[in-house]
Every structure is written in C-alpha cells, then in structure tokens.
TORGUDO-355801 format. One record per residue: residue number from 0; residue in one letter; x, y, z of N, C-alpha, C in turn. Coordinates in steps of 0.2 Angstrom, whole numbers, plus 5000, padded with zeros to 4 digits. Example, Ala and Ser with C-alpha at 12.3 -4.5 7.8 and 13.67 -1.06 7.14 Angstrom:
// residues 2
{num = 0; residu = a; n_px = 5066; n_py = 4972; n_pz = 5039; ca_px = 5062; ca_py = 4978; ca_pz = 5039; c_px = 5066; c_py = 4984; c_pz = 5039}
{num = 1; residu = s; n_px = 5064; n_py = 4989; n_pz = 5035; ca_px = 5068; ca_py = 4995; ca_pz = 5036; c_px = 5064; c_py = 5000; c_pz = 5039}
***
This chain:
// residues 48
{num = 0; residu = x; n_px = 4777; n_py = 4937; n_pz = 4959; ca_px = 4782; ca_py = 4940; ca_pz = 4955; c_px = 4789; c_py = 4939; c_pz = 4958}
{num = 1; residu = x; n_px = 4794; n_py = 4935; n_pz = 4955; ca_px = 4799; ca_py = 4935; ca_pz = 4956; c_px = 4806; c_py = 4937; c_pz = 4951}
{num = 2; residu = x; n_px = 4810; n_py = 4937; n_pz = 4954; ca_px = 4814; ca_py = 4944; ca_pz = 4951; c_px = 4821; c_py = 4939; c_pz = 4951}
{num = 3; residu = x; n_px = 4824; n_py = 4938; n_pz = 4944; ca_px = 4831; ca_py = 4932; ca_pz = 4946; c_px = 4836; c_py = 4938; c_pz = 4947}
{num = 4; residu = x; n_px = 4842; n_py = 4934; n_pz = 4951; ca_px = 4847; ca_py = 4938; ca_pz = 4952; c_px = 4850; c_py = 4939; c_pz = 4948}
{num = 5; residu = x; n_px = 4855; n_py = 4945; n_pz = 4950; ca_px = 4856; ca_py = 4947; ca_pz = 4943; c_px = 4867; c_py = 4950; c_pz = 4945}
{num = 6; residu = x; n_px = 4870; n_py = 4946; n_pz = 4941; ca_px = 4876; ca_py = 4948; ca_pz = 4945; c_px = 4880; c_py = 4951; c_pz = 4944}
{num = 7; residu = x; n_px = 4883; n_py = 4954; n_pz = 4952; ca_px = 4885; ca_py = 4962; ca_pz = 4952; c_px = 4890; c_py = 4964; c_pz = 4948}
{num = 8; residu = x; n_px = 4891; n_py = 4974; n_pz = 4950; ca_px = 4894; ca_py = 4976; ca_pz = 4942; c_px = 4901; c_py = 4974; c_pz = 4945}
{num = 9; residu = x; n_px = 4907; n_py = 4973; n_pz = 4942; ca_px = 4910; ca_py = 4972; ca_pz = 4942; c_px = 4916; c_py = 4978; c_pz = 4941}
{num = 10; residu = x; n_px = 4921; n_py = 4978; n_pz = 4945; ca_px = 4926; ca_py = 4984; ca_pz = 4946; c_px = 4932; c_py = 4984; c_pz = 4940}
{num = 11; residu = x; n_px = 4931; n_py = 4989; n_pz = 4936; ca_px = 4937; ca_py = 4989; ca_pz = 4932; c_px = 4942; c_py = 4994; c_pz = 4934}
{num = 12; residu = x; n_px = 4949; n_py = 4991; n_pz = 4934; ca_px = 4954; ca_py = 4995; ca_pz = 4938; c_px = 4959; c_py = 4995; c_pz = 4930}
{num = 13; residu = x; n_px = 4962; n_py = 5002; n_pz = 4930; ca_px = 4963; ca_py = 5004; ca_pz = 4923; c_px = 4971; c_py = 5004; c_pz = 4926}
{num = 14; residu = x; n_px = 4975; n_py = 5005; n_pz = 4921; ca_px = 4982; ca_py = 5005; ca_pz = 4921; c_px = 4984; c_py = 5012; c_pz = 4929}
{num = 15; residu = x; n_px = 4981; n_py = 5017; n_pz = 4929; ca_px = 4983; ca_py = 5022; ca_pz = 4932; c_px = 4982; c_py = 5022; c_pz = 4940}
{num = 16; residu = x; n_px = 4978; n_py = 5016; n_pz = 4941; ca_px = 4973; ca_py = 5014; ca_pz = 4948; c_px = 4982; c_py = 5008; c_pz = 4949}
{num = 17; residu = x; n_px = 4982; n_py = 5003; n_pz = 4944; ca_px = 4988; ca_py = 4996; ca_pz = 4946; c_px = 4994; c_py = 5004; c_pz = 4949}
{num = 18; residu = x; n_px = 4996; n_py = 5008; n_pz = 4945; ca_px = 5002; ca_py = 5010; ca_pz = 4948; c_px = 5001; c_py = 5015; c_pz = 4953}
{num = 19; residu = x; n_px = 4994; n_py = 5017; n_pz = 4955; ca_px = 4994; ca_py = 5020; ca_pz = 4960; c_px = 4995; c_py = 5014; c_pz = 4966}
{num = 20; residu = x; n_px = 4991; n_py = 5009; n_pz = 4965; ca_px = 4993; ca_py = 5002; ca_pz = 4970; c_px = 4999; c_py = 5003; c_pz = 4971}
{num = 21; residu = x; n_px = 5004; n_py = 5002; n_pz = 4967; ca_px = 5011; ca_py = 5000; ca_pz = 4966; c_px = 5013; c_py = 5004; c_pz = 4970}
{num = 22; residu = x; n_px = 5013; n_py = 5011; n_pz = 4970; ca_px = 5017; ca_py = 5016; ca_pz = 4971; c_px = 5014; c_py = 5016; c_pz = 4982}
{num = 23; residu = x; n_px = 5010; n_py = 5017; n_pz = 4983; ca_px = 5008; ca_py = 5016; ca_pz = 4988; c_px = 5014; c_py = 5009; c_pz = 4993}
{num = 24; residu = x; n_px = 5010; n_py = 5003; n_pz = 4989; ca_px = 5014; ca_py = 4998; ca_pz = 4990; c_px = 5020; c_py = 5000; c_pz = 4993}
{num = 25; residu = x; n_px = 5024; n_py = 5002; n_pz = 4988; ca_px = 5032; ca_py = 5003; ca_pz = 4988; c_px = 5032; c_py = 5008; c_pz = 4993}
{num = 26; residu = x; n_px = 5028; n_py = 5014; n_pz = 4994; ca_px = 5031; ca_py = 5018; ca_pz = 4999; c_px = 5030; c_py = 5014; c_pz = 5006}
{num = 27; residu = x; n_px = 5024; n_py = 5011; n_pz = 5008; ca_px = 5024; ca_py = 5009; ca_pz = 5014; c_px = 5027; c_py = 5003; c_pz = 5015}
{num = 28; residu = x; n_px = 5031; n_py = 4999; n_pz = 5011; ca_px = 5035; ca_py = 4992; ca_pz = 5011; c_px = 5043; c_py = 5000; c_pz = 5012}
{num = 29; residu = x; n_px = 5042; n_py = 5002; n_pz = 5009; ca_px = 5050; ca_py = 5007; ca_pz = 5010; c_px = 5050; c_py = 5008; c_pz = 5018}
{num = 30; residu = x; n_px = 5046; n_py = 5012; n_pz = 5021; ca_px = 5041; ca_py = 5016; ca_pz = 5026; c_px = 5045; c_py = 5010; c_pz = 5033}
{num = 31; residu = x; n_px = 5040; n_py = 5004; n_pz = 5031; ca_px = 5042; ca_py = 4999; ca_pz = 5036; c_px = 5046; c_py = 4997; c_pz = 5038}
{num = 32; residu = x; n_px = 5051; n_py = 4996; n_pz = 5031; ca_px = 5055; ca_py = 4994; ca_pz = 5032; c_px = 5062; c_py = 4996; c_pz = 5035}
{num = 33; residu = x; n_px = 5061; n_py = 5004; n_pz = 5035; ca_px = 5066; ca_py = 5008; ca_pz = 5036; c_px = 5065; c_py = 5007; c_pz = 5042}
{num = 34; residu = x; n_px = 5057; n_py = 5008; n_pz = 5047; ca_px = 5059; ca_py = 5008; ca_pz = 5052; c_px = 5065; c_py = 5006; c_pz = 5058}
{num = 35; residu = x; n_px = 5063; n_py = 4998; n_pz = 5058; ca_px = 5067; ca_py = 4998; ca_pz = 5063; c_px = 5075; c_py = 4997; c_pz = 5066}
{num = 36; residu = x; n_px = 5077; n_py = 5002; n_pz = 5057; ca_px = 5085; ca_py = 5003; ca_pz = 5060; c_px = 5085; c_py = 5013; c_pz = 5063}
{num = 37; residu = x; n_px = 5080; n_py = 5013; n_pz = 5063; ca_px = 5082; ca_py = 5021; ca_pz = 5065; c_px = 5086; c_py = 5021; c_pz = 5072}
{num = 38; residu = x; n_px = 5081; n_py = 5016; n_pz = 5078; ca_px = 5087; ca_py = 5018; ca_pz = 5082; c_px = 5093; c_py = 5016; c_pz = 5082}
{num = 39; residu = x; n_px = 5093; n_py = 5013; n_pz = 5078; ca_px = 5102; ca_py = 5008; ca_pz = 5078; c_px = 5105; c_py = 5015; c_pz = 5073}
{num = 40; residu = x; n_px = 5103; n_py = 5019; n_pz = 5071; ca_px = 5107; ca_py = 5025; ca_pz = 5069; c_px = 5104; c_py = 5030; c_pz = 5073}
{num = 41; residu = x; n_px = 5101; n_py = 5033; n_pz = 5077; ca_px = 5103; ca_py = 5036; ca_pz = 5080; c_px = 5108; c_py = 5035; c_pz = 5086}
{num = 42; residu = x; n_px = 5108; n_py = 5029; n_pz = 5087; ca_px = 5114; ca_py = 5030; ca_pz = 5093; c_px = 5119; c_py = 5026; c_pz = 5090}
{num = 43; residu = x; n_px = 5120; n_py = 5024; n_pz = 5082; ca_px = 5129; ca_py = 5027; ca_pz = 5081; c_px = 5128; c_py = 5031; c_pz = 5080}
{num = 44; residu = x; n_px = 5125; n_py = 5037; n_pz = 5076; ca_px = 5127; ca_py = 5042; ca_pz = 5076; c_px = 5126; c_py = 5050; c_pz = 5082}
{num = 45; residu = x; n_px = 5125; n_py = 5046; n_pz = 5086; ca_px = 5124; ca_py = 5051; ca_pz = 5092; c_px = 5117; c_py = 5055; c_pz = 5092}
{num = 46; residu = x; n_px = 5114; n_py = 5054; n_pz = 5089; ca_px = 5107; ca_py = 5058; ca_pz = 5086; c_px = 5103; c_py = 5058; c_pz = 5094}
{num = 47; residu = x; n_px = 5100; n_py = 5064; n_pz = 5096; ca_px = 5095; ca_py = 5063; ca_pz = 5102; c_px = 5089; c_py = 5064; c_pz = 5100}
***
C-alpha cells in the first residue's frame, strides 16, 4: 500500500498580515537606524 504525496497546505497572508509586516519593518528599520547617533547627541547635547 502506498500513499502519493500530496502537497503541502499553503499560507495565505491577507491584507492585515502584509501591513502588520510593514509596520514592524518600519519600526525596526526606524529603531536601527536611529541608533547609532544617539551618542553623538548625547554629547552635543551634554546629556549623561
């Protein structure tokens, strides 16, 4: 008895899934990219 393969279910991603991606995206691409002027404001603006 053999058994054909049979292929897999497939992921459906709906409109509210792409902008949840989006939105993630954008914060961590914000996130990174702010970092690394922080020090460079904190010590022009004297911040400790």
């Amino acid at each position: 008895m053999t058994t054909t393969p049979t292929e897999p279910a497939r992921v459906h991603r709906d409109q509210l899934t792409f902008t949840l991606y989006g939105t993630f995206v954008m914060w961590g691409w914000f996130l990174y990219s702010f970092n690394p002027s922080v020090p460079l404001l904190t010590a022009d603006l004297g911040i400790t």
